[in-house]
N, C-alpha and C positions, 0 to 999 in steps of 0.2 A: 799479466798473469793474475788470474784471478785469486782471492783469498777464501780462503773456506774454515770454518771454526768448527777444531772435531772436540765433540762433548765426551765424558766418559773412558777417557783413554784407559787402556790396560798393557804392561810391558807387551804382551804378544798381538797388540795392535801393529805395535809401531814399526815392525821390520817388513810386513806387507802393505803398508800404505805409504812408506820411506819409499820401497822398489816401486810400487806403481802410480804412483801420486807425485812424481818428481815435476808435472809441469802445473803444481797449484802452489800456492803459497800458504801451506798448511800450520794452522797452529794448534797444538795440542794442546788441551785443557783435563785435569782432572778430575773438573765439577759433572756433576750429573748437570743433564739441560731442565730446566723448569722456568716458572715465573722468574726467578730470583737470578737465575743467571746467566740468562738469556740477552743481560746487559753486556755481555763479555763475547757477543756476536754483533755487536755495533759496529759497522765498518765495515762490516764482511760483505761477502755475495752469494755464501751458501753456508750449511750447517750439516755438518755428519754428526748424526743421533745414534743411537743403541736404543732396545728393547726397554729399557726400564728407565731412561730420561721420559719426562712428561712433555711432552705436546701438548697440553690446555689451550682455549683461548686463548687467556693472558700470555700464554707463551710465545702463541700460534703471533699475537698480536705486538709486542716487544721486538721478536725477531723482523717482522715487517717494516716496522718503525725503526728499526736500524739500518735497514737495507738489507735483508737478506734473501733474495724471491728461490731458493729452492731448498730442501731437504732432502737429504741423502739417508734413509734410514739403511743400517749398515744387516738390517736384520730381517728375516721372510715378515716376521708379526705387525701389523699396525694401529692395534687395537689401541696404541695408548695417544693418538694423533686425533684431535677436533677435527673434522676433516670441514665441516660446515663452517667453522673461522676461518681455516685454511682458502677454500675455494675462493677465485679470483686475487689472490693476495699469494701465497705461497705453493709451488709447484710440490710433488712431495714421490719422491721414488724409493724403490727398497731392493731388496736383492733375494728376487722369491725362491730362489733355490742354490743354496751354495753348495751343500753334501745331504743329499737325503742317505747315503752310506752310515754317516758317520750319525746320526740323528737314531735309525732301524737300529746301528747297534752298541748304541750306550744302554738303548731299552732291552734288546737281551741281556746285555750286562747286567742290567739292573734285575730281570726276572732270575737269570742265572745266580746271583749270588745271593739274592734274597728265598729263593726255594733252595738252593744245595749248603747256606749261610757260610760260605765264604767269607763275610766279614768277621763271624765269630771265630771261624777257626783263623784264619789270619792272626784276630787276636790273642787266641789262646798257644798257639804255637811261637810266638814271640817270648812267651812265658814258660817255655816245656813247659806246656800242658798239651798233652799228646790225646784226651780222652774223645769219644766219637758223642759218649751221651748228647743230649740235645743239637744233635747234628742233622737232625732225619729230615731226607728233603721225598722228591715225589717226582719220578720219568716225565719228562716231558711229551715223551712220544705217546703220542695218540691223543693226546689232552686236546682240548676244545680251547680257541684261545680267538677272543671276539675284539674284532679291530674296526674299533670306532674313527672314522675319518678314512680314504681310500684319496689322498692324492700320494704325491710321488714317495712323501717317506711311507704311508701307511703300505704300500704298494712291496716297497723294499723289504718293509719290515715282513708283509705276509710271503713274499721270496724264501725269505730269512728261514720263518715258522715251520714253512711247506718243507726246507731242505731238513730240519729234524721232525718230520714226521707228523706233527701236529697238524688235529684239522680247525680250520678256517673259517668262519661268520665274519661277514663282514654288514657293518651298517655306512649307508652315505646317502645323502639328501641327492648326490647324484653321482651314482655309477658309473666307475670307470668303465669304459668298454671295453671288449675283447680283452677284460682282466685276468678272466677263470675264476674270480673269485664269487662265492656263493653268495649273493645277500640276503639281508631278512632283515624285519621291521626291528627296531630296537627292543622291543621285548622281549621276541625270540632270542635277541643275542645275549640279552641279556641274563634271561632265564638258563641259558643254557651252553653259557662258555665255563668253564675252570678261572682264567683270567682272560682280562679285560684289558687293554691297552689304547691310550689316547694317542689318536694323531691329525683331529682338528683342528680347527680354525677358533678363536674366541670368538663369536657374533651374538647378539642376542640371543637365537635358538637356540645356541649352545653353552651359553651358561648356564652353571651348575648341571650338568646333561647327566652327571653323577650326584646324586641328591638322598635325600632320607627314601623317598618312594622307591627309586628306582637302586639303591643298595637292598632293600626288600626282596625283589623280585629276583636278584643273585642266586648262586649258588652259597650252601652256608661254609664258608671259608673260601671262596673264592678269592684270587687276587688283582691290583690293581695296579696297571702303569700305567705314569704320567711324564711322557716325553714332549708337551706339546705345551702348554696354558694352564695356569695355577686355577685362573677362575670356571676353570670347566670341572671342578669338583666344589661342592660345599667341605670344605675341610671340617669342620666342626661336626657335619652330621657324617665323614671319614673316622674320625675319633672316635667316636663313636661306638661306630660300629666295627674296628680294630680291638676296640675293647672291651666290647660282649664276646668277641670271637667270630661276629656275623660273617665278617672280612678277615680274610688268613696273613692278609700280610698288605704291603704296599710298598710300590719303587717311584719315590717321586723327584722328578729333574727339576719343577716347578712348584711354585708356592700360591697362593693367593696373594699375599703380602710380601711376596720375595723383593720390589722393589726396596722397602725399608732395610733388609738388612744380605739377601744376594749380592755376589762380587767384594762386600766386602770385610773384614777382619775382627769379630766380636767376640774374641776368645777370651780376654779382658775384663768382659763388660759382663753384666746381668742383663739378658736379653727380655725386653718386657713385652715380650709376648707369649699367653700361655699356652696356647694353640699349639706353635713351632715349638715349644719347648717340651710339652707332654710329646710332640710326637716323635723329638729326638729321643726319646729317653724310652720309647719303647723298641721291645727287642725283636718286632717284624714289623718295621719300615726303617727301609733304608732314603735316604735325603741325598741330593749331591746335589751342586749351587747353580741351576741349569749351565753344565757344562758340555752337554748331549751334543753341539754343535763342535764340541772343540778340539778338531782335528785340523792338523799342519793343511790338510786340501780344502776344508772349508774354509780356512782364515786365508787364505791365497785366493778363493772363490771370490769371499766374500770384499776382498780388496778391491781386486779387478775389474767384479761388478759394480762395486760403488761408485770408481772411478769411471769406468765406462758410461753412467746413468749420468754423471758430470759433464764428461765428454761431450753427450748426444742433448744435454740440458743449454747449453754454454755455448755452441756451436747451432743454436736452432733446428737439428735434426727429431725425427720423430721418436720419442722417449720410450723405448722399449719395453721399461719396467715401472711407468706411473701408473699410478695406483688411481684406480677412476670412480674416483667420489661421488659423482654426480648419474652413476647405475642403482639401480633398484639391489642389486649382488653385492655393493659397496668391493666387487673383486676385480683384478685386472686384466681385463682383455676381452675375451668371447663376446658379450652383451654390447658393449660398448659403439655406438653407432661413430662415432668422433675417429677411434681405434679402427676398425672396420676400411675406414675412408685414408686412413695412412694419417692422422693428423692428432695430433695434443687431443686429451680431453680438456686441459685448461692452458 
């Protein structure tokens, strides 16, 4: 029976990977993975990671040096994985679609209660305080609402838009087919959505893809979701421009620095970050701790695929969901000539 060290545990890990993980020898850890504790995968024969453990070298490297030849990222993202330490040494899969349902609509959520401010009156009605003042939100029907990224969640999410009414720009370096959806260069979309909503990918070209330049180019009050990667906004030039008024509001799932203090509990503490702090403290952005994924279907998804990616790693079968590092697309599958042929890329 093989052993496998899961990093990052969270109580609502552990009842779908109890049910489907019964034939490893699973040990829970409540350390984040990095340099540092990637000592505590010594012995093992594989590693289930989350989204905000660090993959580095030195990590990439430690886990090697104990024995560990696969990774299971339990998460679609891999931006935080050296893949160049990796190769030839560690296998590395992920589970690239658990619920794009549950992803499309936390981001309504997030648009919905940040235009009709639901958190406010939430608040004030705990209080009988029954008053509408500063309540004024704006019909979503017919709004322009520009969807940056068009794989399966951006796809759901413009479903979502189209069944209230709202029309549709979409941007994507490559076009779903037979989507219906209209594309246009990023300026256009820019230029000429109400809001703006993420659902890329982090890669070079798209960091910061929201920047000081292109919050210019907006509409003045336009708004901004972020259901997908913290580093695909400059936060600082976000700030910004929330607080000229350039920008009417924002719903963000993700942070730039959500690693440091996401998932877990600093209500306690003096948070020393000014950034996340000025922007809790403003009264149009709402924050929530990327929990956009976290739905009873996704965490069942995201089980069964992990284990599954185990299964087909363990047993020498053709890896479904490896992540093919050594493509020009750093993506998995299409380009892939190794894939193509029915075989590992590593």
């Amino acid at each position: 029976m093989n052993k496998i060290a899961f990093f990052d545990t969270k109580p609502y890990d552990l009842p779908y990977f109890k049910k489907f993980g019964a034939n490893y020898r699973i040990k829970y850890f409540d350390n984040k993975l990095n340099a540092d504790t990637a000592s505590l995968a010594k012995g093992f024969d594989g590693v289930v990671a989350f989204v905000n453990d660090d993959l580095s070298a030195a990590t990439i490297d430690r886990l090697y040096e104990g024995g560990v030849r696969v990774v299971a990222l339990r998460c679609a993202g891999y931006n935080n994985v050296d893949f160049h330490a990796a190769f030839e040494k560690i296998t590395v899969v992920r589970v690239p679609a658990y619920s794009p349902y549950a992803v499309a609509e936390h981001a309504l959520a997030l648009l919905l209660t940040l235009n009709r401010k639901i958190h406010k009156a939430y608040n004030r009605t705990r209080d009988f305080d029954f008053r509408l003042s500063g309540l004024v939100g704006f019909d979503l029907h017919g709004k322009t609402i520009g969807i940056i990224g068009t794989g399966k969640i951006g796809r759901v999410f413009a479903d979502i838009c189209r069944g209230i009414s709202m029309k549709i720009l979409a941007y994507d370096p490559f076009p779903a087919k037979d989507s219906g959806l209209e594309y246009v260069d990023l300026d256009t979309l820019l230029t000429n959505s109400d809001i703006v909503s993420l659902h890329c990918p982090l890669t070079e070209s798209t960091h910061h893809i929201i920047n000081g330049e292109s919050i210019k180019k907006m509409k003045d009050g336009a708004y901004i979701i972020n259901t997908s990667r913290g580093r695909l906004i400059d936060t600082e030039q976000l700030l910004v421009a929330l607080r000229s008024g350039k920008i009417g509001g924002a719903g963000l799932d993700v942070y730039e620095e959500e690693s440091e203090f996401f998932y877990e509990d600093f209500s306690q503490t003096i948070v020393k970050d000014d950034i996340l702090s000025l922007l809790v403290t403003l009264p149009n952005v709402i924050i929530t701790s990327h929990q956009a994924f976290l739905t009873t279907e996704a965490l069942e998804n995201i089980a069964k695929t992990t284990i599954s990616n185990l299964d087909e790693f363990f047993s020498g079968e053709k890896l479904s969901n490896e992540i093919c590092y050594q493509c020009k697309t750093g993506d998995i599958g299409a380009n892939c000539e190794k894939r193509k042929a029915g075989e590992r890329c590593f």
